[in-house]
C-alpha positions in Angstrom: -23.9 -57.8 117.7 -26.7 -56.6 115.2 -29.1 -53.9 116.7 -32.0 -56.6 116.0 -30.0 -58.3 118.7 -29.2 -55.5 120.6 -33.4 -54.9 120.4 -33.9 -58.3 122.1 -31.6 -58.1 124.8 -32.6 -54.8 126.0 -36.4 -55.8 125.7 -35.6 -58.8 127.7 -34.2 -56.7 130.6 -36.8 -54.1 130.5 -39.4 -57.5 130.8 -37.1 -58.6 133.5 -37.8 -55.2 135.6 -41.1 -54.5 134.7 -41.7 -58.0 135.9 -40.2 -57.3 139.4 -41.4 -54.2 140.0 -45.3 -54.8 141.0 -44.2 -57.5 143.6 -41.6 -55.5 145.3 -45.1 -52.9 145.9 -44.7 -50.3 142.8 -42.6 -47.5 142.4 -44.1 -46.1 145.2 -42.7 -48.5 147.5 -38.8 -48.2 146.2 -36.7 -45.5 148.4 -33.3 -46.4 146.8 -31.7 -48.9 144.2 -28.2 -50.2 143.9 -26.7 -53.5 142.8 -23.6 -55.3 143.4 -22.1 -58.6 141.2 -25.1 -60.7 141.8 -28.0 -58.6 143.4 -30.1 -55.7 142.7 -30.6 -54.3 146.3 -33.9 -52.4 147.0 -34.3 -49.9 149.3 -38.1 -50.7 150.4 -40.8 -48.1 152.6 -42.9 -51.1 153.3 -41.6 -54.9 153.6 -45.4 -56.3 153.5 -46.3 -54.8 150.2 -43.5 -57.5 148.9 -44.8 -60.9 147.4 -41.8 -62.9 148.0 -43.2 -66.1 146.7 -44.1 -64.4 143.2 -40.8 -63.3 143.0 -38.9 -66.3 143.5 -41.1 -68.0 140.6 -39.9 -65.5 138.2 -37.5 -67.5 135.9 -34.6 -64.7 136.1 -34.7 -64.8 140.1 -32.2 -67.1 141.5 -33.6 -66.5 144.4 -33.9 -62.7 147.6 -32.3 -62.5 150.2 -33.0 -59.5 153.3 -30.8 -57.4 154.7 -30.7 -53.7 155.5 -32.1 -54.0 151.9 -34.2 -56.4 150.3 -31.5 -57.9 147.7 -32.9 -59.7 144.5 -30.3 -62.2 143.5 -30.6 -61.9 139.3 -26.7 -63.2 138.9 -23.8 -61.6 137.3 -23.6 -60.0 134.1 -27.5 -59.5 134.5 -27.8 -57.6 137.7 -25.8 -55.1 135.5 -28.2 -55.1 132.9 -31.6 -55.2 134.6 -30.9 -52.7 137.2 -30.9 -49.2 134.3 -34.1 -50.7 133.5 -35.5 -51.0 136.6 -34.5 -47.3 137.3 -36.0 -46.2 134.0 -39.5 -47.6 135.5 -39.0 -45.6 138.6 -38.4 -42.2 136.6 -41.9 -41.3 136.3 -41.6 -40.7 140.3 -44.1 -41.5 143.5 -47.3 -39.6 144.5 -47.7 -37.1 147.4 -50.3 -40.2 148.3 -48.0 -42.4 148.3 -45.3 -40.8 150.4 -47.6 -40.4 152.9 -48.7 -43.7 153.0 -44.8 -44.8 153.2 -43.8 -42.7 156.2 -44.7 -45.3 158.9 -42.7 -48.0 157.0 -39.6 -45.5 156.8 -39.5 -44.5 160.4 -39.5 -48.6 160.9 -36.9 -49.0 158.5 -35.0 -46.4 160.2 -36.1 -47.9 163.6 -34.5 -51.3 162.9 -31.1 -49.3 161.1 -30.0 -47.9 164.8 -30.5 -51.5 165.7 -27.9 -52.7 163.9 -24.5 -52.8 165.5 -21.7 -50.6 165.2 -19.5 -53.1 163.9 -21.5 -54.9 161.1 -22.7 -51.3 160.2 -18.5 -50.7 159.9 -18.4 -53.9 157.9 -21.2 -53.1 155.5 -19.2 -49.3 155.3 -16.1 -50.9 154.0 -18.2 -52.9 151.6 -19.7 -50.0 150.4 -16.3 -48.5 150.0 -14.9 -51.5 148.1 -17.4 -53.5 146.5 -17.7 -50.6 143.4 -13.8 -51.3 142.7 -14.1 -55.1 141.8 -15.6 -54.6 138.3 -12.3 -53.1 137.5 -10.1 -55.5 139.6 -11.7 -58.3 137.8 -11.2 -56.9 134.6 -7.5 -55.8 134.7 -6.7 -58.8 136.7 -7.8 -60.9 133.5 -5.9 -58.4 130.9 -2.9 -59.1 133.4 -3.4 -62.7 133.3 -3.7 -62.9 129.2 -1.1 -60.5 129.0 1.3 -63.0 131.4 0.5 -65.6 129.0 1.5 -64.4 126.3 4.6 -62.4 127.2 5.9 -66.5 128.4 4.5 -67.9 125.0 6.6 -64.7 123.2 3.5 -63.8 121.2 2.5 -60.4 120.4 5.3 -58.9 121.6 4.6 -55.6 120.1 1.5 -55.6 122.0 2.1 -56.8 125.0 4.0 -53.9 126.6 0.4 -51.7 126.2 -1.5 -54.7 127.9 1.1 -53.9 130.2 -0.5 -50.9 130.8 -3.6 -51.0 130.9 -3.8 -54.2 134.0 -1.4 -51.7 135.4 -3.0 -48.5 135.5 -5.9 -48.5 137.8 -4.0 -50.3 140.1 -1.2 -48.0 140.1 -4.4 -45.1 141.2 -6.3 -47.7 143.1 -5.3 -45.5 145.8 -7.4 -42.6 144.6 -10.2 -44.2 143.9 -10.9 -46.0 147.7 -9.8 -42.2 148.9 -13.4 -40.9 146.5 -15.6 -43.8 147.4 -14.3 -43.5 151.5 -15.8 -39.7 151.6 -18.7 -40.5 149.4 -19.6 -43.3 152.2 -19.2 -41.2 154.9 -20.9 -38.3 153.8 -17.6 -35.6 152.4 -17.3 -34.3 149.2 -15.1 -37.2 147.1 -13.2 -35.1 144.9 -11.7 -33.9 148.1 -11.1 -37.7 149.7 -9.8 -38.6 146.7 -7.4 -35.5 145.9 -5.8 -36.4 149.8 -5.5 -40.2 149.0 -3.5 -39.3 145.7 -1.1 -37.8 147.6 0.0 -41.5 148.9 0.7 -42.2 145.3 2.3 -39.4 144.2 6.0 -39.6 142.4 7.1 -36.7 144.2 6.8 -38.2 148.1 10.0 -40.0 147.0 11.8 -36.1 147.9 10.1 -36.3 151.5 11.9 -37.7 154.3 10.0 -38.9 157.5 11.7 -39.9 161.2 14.9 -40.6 158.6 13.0 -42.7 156.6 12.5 -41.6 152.6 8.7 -41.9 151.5 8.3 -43.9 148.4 5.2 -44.0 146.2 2.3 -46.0 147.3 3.7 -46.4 151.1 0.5 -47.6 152.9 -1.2 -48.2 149.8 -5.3 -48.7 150.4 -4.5 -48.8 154.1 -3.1 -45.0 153.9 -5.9 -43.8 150.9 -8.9 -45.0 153.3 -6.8 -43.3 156.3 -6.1 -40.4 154.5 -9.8 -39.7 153.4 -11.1 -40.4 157.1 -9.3 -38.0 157.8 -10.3 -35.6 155.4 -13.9 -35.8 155.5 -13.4 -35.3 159.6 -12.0 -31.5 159.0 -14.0 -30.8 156.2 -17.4 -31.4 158.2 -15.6 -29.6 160.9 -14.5 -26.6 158.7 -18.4 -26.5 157.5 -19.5 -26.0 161.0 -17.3 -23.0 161.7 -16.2 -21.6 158.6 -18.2 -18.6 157.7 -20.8 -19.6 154.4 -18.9 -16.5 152.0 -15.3 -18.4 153.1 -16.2 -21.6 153.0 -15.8 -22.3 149.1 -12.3 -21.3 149.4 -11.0 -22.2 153.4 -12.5 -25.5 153.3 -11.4 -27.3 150.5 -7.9 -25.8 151.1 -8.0 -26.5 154.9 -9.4 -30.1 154.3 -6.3 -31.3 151.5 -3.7 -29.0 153.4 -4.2 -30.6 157.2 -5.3 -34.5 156.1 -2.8 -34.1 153.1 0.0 -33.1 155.7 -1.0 -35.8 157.9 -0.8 -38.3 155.3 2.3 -37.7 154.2 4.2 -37.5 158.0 2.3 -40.1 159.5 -0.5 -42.2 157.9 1.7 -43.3 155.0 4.6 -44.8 157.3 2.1 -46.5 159.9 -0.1 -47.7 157.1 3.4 -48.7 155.3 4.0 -50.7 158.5 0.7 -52.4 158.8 0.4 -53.3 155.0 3.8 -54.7 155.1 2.6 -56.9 158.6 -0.3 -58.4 156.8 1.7 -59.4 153.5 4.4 -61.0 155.5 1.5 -62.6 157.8 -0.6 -64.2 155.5 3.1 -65.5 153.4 3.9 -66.8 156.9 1.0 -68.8 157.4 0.6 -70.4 154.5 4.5 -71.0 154.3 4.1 -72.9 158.4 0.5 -73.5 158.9 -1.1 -73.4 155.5 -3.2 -76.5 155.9 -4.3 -76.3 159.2 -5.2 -72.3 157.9 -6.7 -73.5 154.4 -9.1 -76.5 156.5 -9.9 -73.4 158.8 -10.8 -70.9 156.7 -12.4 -72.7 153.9 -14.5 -74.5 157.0 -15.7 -70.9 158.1 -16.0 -68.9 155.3 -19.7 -69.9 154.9 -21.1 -68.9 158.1 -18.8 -65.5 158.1 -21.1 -64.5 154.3 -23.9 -65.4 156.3 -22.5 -63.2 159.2 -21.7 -60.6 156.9 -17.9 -61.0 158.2 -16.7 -61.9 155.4 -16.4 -57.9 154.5 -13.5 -57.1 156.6 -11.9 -59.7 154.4 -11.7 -56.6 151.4 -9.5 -54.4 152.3 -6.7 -57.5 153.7 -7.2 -58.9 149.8 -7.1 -55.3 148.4 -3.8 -54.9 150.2 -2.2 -58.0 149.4 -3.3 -57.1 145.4 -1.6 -54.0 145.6 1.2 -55.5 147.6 2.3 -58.5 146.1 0.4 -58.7 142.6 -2.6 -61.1 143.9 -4.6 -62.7 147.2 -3.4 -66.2 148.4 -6.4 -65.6 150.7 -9.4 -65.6 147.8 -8.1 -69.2 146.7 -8.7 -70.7 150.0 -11.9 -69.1 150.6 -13.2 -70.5 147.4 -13.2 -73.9 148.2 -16.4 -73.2 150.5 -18.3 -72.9 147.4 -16.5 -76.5 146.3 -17.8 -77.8 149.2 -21.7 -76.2 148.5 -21.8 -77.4 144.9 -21.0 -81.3 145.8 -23.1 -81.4 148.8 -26.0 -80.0 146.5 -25.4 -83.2 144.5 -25.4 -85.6 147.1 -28.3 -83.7 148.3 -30.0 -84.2 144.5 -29.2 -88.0 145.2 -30.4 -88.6 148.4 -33.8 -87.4 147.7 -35.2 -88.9 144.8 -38.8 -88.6 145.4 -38.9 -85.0 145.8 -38.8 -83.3 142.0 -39.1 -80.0 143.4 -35.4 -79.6 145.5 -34.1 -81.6 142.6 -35.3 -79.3 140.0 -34.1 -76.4 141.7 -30.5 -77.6 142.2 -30.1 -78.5 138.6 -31.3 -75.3 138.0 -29.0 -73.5 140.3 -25.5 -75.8 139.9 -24.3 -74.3 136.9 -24.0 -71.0 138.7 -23.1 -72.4 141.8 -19.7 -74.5 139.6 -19.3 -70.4 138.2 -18.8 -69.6 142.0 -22.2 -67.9 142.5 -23.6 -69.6 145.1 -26.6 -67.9 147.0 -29.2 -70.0 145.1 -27.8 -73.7 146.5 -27.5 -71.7 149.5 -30.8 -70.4 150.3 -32.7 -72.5 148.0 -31.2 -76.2 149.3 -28.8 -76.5 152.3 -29.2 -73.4 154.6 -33.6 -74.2 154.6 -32.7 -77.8 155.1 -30.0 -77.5 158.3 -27.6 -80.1 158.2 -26.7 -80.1 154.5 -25.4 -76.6 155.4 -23.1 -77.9 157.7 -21.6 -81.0 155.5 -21.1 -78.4 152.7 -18.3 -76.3 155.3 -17.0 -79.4 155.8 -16.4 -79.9 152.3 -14.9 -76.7 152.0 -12.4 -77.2 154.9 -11.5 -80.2 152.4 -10.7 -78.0 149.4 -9.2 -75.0 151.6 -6.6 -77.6 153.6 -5.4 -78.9 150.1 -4.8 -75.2 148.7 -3.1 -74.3 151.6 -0.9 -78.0 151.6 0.3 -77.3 149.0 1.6 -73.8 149.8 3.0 -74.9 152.7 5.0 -77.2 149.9 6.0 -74.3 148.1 3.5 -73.8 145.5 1.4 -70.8 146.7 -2.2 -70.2 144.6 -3.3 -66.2 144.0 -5.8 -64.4 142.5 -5.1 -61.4 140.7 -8.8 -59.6 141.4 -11.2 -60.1 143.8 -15.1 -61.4 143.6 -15.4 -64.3 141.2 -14.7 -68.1 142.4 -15.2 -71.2 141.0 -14.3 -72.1 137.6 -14.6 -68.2 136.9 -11.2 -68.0 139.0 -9.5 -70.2 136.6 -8.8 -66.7 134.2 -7.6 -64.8 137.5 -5.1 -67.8 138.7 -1.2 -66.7 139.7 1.4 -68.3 141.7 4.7 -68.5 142.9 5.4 -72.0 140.8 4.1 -71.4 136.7 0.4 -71.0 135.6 0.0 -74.8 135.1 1.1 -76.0 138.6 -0.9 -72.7 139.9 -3.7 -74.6 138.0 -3.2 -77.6 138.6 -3.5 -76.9 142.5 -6.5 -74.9 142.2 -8.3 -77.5 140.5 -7.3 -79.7 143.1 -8.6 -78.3 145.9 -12.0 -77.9 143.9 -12.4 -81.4 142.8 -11.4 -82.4 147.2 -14.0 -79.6 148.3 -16.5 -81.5 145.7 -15.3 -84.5 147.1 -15.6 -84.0 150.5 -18.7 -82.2 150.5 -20.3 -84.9 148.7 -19.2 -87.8 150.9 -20.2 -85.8 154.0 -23.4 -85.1 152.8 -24.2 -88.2 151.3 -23.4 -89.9 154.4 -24.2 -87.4 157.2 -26.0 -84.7 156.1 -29.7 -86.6 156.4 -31.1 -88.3 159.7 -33.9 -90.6 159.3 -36.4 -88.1 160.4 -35.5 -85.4 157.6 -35.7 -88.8 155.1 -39.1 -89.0 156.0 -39.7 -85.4 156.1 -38.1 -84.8 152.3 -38.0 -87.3 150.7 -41.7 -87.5 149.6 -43.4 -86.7 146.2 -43.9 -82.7 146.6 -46.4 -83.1 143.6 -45.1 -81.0 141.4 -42.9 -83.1 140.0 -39.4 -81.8 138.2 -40.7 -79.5 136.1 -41.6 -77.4 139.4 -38.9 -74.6 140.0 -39.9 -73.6 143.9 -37.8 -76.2 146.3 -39.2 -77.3 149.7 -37.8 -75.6 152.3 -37.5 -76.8 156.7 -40.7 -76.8 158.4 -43.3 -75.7 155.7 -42.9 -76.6 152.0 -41.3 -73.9 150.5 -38.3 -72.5 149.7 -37.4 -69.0 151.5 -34.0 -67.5 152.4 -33.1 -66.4 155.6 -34.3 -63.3 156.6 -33.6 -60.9 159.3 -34.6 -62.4 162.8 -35.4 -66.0 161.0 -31.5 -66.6 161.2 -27.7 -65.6 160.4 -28.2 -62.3 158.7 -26.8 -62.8 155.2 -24.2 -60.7 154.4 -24.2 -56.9 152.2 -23.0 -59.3 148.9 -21.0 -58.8 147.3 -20.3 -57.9 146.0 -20.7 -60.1 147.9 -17.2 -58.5 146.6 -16.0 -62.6 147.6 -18.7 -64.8 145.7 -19.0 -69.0 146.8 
């Protein structure tokens, strides 16, 4: 890429931000900023400074979504981008002023955080844990793919060995790296959690014998790491309230690896060796005796469970069978749901011809949506409109009862990493049967979750009165980018106490 080009992409991004940043209130009105594969998430000190409307006009928005954060969904590969810039804007800091004038929004914003319930607050912890991994999931699961290719096509075979290699390595630590990000999330020093989770990784457990059982590297896996640095960050914040301040730089850090390290090694890697081992040979079980009953099931579901936010405790089960068995026959499955979105957006496109401002914003949003990023036909089209929602998990139930049909007939669909769906799964794609059945299958279940989703909407997702209610000129015409949403015109996503609360996306680390 030239630097002219260079030049122009970064201008565009710093547009991009400086854009956002008056309507989410200024500077002065940002507490924190993150982002995940889709979404820059804000942390905001008042939620009424925020023109919502402006934003969603904003031709990079695909459209905000509110959670414990207010989450700008920019898509992937931007997100990425946009998000330094935005930060960049934010360096020349807030006023005294202006922290004053944010204090009441902060103690509501904390108000409403010890409303939230222990166990989403879990789920959004092991998001948080999780979620920074996929990048590099996603990328070594690709080299592995390309590298699987050629080593059956006998290319390359010089260089194929160092692929190898590199897909291999940072699962081989993957261990470490959950054990960092666990204490980081729960408030420990990381080096620490992630000096006890190597432990579960280390060559040398292989010399360690436990209730006659030899250790062997990676026993427990993820399972043990995030165990491991629980633990760990638990007698560390217990050493810093007794351990005298001129000890503590040397008896805590050694107390904190010594006692979680220990009971790592004679108990957390056998029962997390155990429980890893349960879940592989469950979910091979169930696709092996059940799988289309399972794959209708969950592909039905796995909508409303991202709207839940359930769809978190999902990670660490896929992160397991990664590490376990060298990809997720879960991810496949779940995929489908977004199958099912993308044709009932079409039917949806057909059914109202009259209205040019839905239509425009599903052609607008479909590409992504076939790329498996799918919170734009989500919040933009079928959640606002109701019943269109509902036709879409049926057309997912479609798609995930064919995947699983056909694992039940022996050919079992993987993915090597975690996050995309779609046709950006196609590069990810491994099975028990060769990479063109493993295709073949996948594609299979997407064009049935099209399908179905289509039919159902076509044919059931409208009653007469939401005809009458949509299907009028919004006059705007197609060129108009904001959709009309239930009740009042316009498109807006579900907030908090409008609806399901939408999910900590990932990171949405599992995209539809």
């Amino acid at each position: 890429m030239s630097t002219d080009e260079t030049d122009d992409t970064g201008d565009k991004n710093r547009a991009v931000a400086a854009a956002i940043l008056p309507l989410v209130g200024g500077a002065g009105n940002v507490t924190s900023v993150a982002h995940c594969m889709t979404r820059l998430r804000l942390g905001l000190r008042d939620r009424s400074l925020v023109r919502d409307e402006d934003l969603r006009q904003l031709p990079s928005v695909l459209g905000v979504v509110e959670d414990d954060t207010y989450q700008i969904v920019l898509g992937p590969g931007t997100v990425a981008r946009v998000t330094p810039a935005f930060e960049t804007l934010l360096s020349a800091g807030t006023t005294p002023a202006q922290d004053l004038a944010g204090k009441g929004a902060a103690l509501k914003a904390a108000r409403k955080a010890r409303n939230s319930t222990p166990f989403k607050l879990l789920l959004r912890r092991i998001a948080n844990i999780f979620v920074p991994l996929i990048p590099a999931l996603i990328g070594c699961g690709v080299i592995a793919g390309l590298n699987g290719l050629l080593v059956n096509l006998g290319w390359l075979p010089g260089v194929t060995p160092a692929l190898a290699a590199v897909a291999s390595g940072f699962m081989a630590l993957i261990a470490v790296f959950v054990g960092y990000n666990t204490a980081q999330e729960l408030g420990g020093t990381p080096i620490l959690g992630g000096a006890v989770a190597a432990v579960v990784v280390y060559p040398g457990v292989a010399r360690v014998e436990v209730f006659g059982q030899t250790l062997s590297p990676g026993q427990g896996g993820v399972l043990g790491a995030l165990g491991a640095a629980v633990l760990a960050v638990y007698v560390e914040k217990w050493c810093r309230r007794r351990v005298p301040e001129a000890l503590d730089v040397l008896v805590t850090p050694t107390l904190t690896v010594l006692v979680a390290g220990l009971a790592t090694v004679f108990g957390l890697m056998v029962v997390a060796g155990e429980v890893s081992r349960a879940i592989g040979g469950f979910a091979d079980w169930l696709l092996t005796n059940a799988g289309a009953g399972v794959g209708f099931l969950l592909g039905g579901l796995f909508l409303p469970l991202v709207m839940l936010g359930l769809h978190q405790a999902l990670i660490p089960i896929h992160t397991t069978l990664i590490e376990q068995q060298g990809h997720t026959v879960l991810l496949p499955i779940l995929a489908m749901a977004g199958a099912g979105q993308v044709g009932a957006a079409i039917a949806v496109h057909l059914r109202l011809p009259r209205n040019g401002s839905i239509r425009r914003t599903i052609r607008s949003a479909l590409p992504a949506g076939l790329l498996g990023v799918g919170e734009p036909l989500i919040y933009g089209v079928s959640l606002p409109l109701g019943r269109p929602f509902v036709t879409a998990c049926v057309g997912g139930a479609f798609g995930g009862g064919f995947v699983g049909l056909f694992g039940m007939l022996g050919a079992k669909v993987g993915s090597t990493a975690i996050g995309p769906s779609g046709w950006a799964l196609f590069p990810l794609l491994d099975g028990n049967k060769g990479l063109g059945t493993t295709i073949a299958v996948y594609a299979g279940g997407l064009a049935t979750g099209y399908l179905a989703g289509f039919v159902a909407t076509y044919f059931w997702g409208f009653s007469r009165a939401m005809i009458e209610e949509f299907d009028v000129d919004t006059g705007a015409g197609d060129g108009d980018r904001a959709p009309v949403a239930a009740g009042d015109g316009d498109t807006a996503p579900v907030a908090a106490g409008d609806g399901p609360t939408p999910g900590a996306d990932t990171p949405d680390p599992v995209k539809v």
